[in-house]
N, C-alpha and C positions, 0 to 999 in steps of 0.2 A: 657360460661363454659370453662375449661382448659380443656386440653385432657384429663385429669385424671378423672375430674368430667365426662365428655362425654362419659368416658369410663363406668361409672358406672351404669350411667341410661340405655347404651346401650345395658347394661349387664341385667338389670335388664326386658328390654320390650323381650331380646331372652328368657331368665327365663320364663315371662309371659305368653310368645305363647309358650312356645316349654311346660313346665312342670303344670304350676298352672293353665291353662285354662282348659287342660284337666279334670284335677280333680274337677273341681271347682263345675259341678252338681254334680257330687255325692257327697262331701260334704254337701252343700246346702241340697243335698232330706234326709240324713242317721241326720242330723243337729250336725254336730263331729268335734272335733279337726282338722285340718289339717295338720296332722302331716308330711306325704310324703312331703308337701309342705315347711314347717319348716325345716327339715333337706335338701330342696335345696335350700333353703335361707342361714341357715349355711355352706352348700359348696362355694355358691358364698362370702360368708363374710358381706351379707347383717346383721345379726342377731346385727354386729359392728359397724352397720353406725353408732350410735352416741355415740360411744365408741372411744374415745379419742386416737388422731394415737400414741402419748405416753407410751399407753396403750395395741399397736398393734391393734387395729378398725380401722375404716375407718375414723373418723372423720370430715364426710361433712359438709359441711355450711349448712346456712337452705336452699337455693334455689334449691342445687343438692339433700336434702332431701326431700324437696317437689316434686321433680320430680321424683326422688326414687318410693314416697310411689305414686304418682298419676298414674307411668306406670304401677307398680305391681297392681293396682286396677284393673287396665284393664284386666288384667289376670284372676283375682279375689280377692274379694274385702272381705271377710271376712280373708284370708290372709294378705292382706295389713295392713286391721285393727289390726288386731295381732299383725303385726312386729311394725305399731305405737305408740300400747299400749307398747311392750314390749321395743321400741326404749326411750320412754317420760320417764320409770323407770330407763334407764341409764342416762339420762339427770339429774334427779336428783341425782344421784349415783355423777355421775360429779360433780355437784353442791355445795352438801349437805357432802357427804362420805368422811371418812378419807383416810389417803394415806393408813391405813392397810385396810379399805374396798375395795377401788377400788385395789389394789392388790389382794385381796379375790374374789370379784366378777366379775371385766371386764374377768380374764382368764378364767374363767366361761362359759362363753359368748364366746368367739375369739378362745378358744382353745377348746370348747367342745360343743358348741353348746346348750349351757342351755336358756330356755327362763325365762325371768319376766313377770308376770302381775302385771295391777293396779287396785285395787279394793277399791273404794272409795264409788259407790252407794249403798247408804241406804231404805229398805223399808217405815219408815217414816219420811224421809229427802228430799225435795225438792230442787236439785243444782240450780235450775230456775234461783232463784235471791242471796240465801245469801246460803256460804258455813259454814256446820254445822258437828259435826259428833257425832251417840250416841254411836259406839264403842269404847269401854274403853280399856286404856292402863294403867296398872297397875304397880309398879314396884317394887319385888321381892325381896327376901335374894341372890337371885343367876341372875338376869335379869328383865324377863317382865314378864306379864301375860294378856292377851287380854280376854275381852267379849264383844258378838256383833251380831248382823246380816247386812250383804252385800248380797246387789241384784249386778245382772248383775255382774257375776265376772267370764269376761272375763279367756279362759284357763284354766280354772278350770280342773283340773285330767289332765292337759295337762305340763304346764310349771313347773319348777322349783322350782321358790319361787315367793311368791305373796308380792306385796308391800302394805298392808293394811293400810289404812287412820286411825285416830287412832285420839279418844281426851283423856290426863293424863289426868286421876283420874276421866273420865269422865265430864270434865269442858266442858264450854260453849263457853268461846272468846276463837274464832280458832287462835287466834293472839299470844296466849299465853298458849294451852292447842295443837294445832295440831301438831303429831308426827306421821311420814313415819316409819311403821317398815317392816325388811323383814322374809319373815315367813318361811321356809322351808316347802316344800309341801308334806314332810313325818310328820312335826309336828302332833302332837297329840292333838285330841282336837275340830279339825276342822268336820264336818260334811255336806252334801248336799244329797239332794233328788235327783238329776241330771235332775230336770224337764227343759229341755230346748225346747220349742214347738214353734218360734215363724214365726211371716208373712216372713222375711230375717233375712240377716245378720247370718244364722243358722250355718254358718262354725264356727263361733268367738267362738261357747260352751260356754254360761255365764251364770250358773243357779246361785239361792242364795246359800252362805256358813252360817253356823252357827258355831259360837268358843264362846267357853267352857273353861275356864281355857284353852288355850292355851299358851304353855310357848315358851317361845323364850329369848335367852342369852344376858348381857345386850350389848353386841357390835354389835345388830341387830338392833337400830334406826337411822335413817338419820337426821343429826343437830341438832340444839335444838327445842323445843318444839317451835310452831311459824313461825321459820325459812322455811319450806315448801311455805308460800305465798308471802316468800319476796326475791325470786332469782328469776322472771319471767318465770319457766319452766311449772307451771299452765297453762300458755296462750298459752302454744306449743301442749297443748291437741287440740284444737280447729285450729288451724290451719292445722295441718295432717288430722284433718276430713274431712277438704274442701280441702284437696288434696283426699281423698277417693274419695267423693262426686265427685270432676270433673274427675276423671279417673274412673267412673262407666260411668260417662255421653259420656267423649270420644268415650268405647266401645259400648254404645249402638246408638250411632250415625252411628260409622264405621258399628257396625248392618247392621242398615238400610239404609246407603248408599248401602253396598256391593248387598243386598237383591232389593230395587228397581232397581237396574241397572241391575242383572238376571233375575228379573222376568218377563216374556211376557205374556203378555193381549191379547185375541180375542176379536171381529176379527180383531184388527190393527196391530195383531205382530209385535206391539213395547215394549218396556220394560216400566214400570211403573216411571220410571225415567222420561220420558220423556211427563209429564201429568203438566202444567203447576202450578195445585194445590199443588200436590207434592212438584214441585219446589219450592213454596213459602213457604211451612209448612218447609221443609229444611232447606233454607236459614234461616229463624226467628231463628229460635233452634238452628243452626251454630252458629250465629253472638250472640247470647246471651252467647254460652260457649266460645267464643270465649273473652269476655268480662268476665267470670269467672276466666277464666285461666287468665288472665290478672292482676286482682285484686288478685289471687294469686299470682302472683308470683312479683309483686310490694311487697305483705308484706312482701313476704320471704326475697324479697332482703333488706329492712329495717329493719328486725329484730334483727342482730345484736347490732344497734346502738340506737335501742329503749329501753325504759324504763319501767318498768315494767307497766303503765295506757297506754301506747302506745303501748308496744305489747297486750294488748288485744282488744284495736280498731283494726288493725290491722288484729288480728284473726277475732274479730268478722267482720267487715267486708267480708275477704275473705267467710268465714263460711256461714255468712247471704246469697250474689249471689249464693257461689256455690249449696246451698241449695235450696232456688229457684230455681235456671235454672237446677237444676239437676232433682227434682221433674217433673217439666213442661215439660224437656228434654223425661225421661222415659217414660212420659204417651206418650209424643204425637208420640214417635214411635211407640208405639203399636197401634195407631190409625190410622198412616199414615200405616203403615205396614199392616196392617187389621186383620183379625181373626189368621191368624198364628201366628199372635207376639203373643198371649195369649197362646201356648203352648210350655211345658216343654221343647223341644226340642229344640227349640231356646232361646238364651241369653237374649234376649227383657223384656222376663218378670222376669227371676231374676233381672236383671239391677233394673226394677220397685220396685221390693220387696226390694231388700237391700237398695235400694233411700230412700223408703218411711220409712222403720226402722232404717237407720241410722241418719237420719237427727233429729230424736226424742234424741238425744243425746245431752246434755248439752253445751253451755247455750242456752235457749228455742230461737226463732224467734224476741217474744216479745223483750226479756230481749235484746235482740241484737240489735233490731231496736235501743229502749231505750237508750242503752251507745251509740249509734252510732249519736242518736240525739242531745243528750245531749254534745258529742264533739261538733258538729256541729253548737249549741249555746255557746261555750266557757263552757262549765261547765266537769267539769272530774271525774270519779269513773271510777273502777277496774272492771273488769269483771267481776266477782261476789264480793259482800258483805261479806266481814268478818264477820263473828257473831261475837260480843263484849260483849256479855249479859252475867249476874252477873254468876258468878264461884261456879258450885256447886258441886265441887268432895269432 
C-alpha cells in the first residue's frame, strides 16, 4: 500500500476500536440501524471510498477496499456490511450514471453523508444459481412506476435512497429487461412491516418492503435496461462479503487469543494458553485465516485487470474459504474458549451469529464450489445465470 492507502485502513481499525465496537452489542441486542456508527464513517469520509476522487471520495482500489471493509468488520460487522452494500451502489453510480447523476448523487454522499442501499432479494426468487427479478418497472407519462416485493432490504427506514433491482415491463431475460433504479426513501408507495428478528447480522435492519405504484422520475435508472450484468460490479457484491467474513473471523480469534493468555486455571496457575491442546486448536484456525486472507487479497489485487467471468471466480473463491474458515473459525472459539464464549458479554458468540447469517448471502456454497470447478476443468460461466427466458411484459 502507499501511504495514502495505509493511511486509510489505519484510520479505519482506530474507528473500529475506539467508536463501532463499542456499540456494536447493543445494536446487535435492539436488531437497528446503526446509525451513531454511519455518521462516523461519514466523518472519517469512509461513506466515499468508492466514490470517485473526481468526485471528491476516496476512491480506493479494491485491495485498500478490501482491507477498508475487513478492519471495520472487526469493529463490527453489521456496520461493515452496510458501508459495503452502500459502497457496491456507488460502484454502480460510477459505472452506469450519467455525468448529471453522479453530480446529483456522489455530493450526496461526500458532502452530506447520505447512505444507498441495494435491494435486490426477492421472496420467490432464488439468486442461488440464475439472476431473476419479479419486480416490475414500469414507465410512465412523467418517469417510472415500480411493483414488487424485496426481502432483505438492507437499511431500510435508515438510508437515503435504495437502489431497487427492477425487470421493465416485468420481462424475464435479465439481459435485456434488468433496470437499477434509485428510489428516494421519502417516495410514496413503499411499505414494510419492520419485522426484522433474525440469529445475526441484526445491526444491517433488512426487513421486506412492499411498492405499490411507486413513482420515481424518469432520470432515476442506472443505464440501459441490461446494462447492470455487464460492467463486472455484480461480482464486487461477493467479494466484500468475504472481506466481512474474514474480519469477523480476525476479531474472534484476537478474542480468543487475548482470553486464553488471561485466563488462569487451578491448580497449575498457569494461563490456559499454555495447554498444549489449545495450542493446536489455535494454530489450525490461524493458519487456515491466515490462508483466507490470502485468497483475499490475491483477488483483490486482480480485480482490476479481470473480466467480468473472472472477477467472479475470483469473488467466488475468496467468498467460498472466507466462508468456511470463518464458520469453523467462530465455532471452535467458542469451544476452545468454553462456556463463557457462549455469553452475551463476550464477542465470541456474536462473531458466531453474524458468521453463520452472513454467509447465507448469495451466491450459495454450492453454486461457488460449481463455477469454481468448472474453471478448473477449462469451462467458464458467470457467477450467476442470466435468466434469458421468453419476455413476458
Amino acid at each position: 500500500m502507499t501511504g495514502t492507502e495505509r493511511h486509510v485502513v489505519e484510520a479505519a481499525a482506530r474507528l473500529a476500536r475506539e467508536e463501532l465496537a463499542p456499540r456494536a452489542a447493543d445494536y446487535d441486542r435492539d436488531a437497528r440501524n446503526p446509525v451513531d456508527s454511519w455518521r462516523a464513517l461519514a466523518r472519517a469520509g469512509f461513506l466515499g471510498a468508492a466514490v470517485p476522487r473526481g468526485h471528491g471520495g476516496l476512491g480506493v482500489d479494491m485491495p485498500t477496499y478490501v482491507a477498508l471493509i475487513r478492519t471495520l468488520a472487526g469493529g463490527c460487522a453489521s456496520t461493515a456490511m452496510t458501508l459495503h452494500m452502500h459502497s457496491t451502489v456507488m460502484r454502480f453510480i460510477a459505472a452506469l450514471g450519467t455525468e448529471a447523476q453522479q453530480r446529483r448523487y456522489f455530493p450526496d454522499v461526500v458532502q452530506h453523508g447520505r447512505l444507498f442501499g441495494s435491494w435486490g432479494s426477492e421472496p420467490a426468487v432464488s439468486l442461488s444459481r440464475t439472476l431473476l427479478m419479479e419486480t416490475a418497472i414500469r414507465e410512465t407519462d412523467d418517469g417510472w412506476a415500480i411493483d414488487g416485493v424485496k426481502h432483505f432490504c438492507t437499511m431500510a427506514l435508515g438510508a437515503s435512497f435504495y437502489m431497487v433491482w427492477c425487470a421493465l415491463d416485468g420481462g424475464t431475460d435479465m439481459g435485456k429487461a434488468l433496470l437499477l433504479a434509485l428510489v428516494p426513501a421519502e417516495a410514496s408507495g413503499m411499505a414494510t412491516d419492520g419485522a426484522w428478528d433474525t440469529l445475526g447480522m441484526r445491526g444491517t435492519y433488512s426487513p421486506s418492503v412492499t411498492f405499490t405504484n411507486v413513482r420515481v422520475p424518469a432520470d432515476a435508472t442506472l443505464g440501459q435496461p441490461g446494462s447492470a450484468v455487464q460492467v463486472g460490479v455484480i461480482e464486487a457484491f461477493a467479494l466484500g462479503y468475504a472481506a466481512v467474513y474474514v474480519g469477523i473471523a480476525e476479531s474472534a480469534l484476537a478474542f480468543a487469543i487475548d482470553f486464553l493468555r488471561t485466563r488462569v486455571v487451578k491448580p497449575e496457575n498457569v494461563s490456559v494458553a499454555q495447554d498444549p491442546t489449545v495450542q493446536r486448536h489455535v494454530g489450525e484456525v490461524a493458519v487456515r485465516l491466515d490462508a483466507a486472507r490470502l485468497v483475499l487479497e490475491q483477488s483483490a489485487a486482480a480485480w482490476e485487470g479481470a473480466d467480468i467471468v473472472e472477477r467472479g471466480l475470483l469473488a467466488n473463491r475468496a467468498k467460498y474459504l472466507a466462508s468456511e474458515v470463518g464458520l469453523e473459525l467462530t465455532s471452535r472459539v467458542i469451544q476452545t474458549v468454553g462456556g463463557r464464549g457462549a455469553y452475551r458479554a463476550f464477542p465470541a458468540e456474536r462473531a458466531f451469529r453474524d458468521m453463520r447469517t452472513a454467509t447465507l448471502m448469495p451466491p450459495t456454497a454450492d453454486r461457488m464450489l460449481e463455477t469454481i470447478g468448472k474453471s478448473a476443468l477449462g469451462l467458464t460461466e458467470s457467477m450467476f445465470r442470466v435468466n434469458t427466458g421468453p419476455n413476458q411484459g
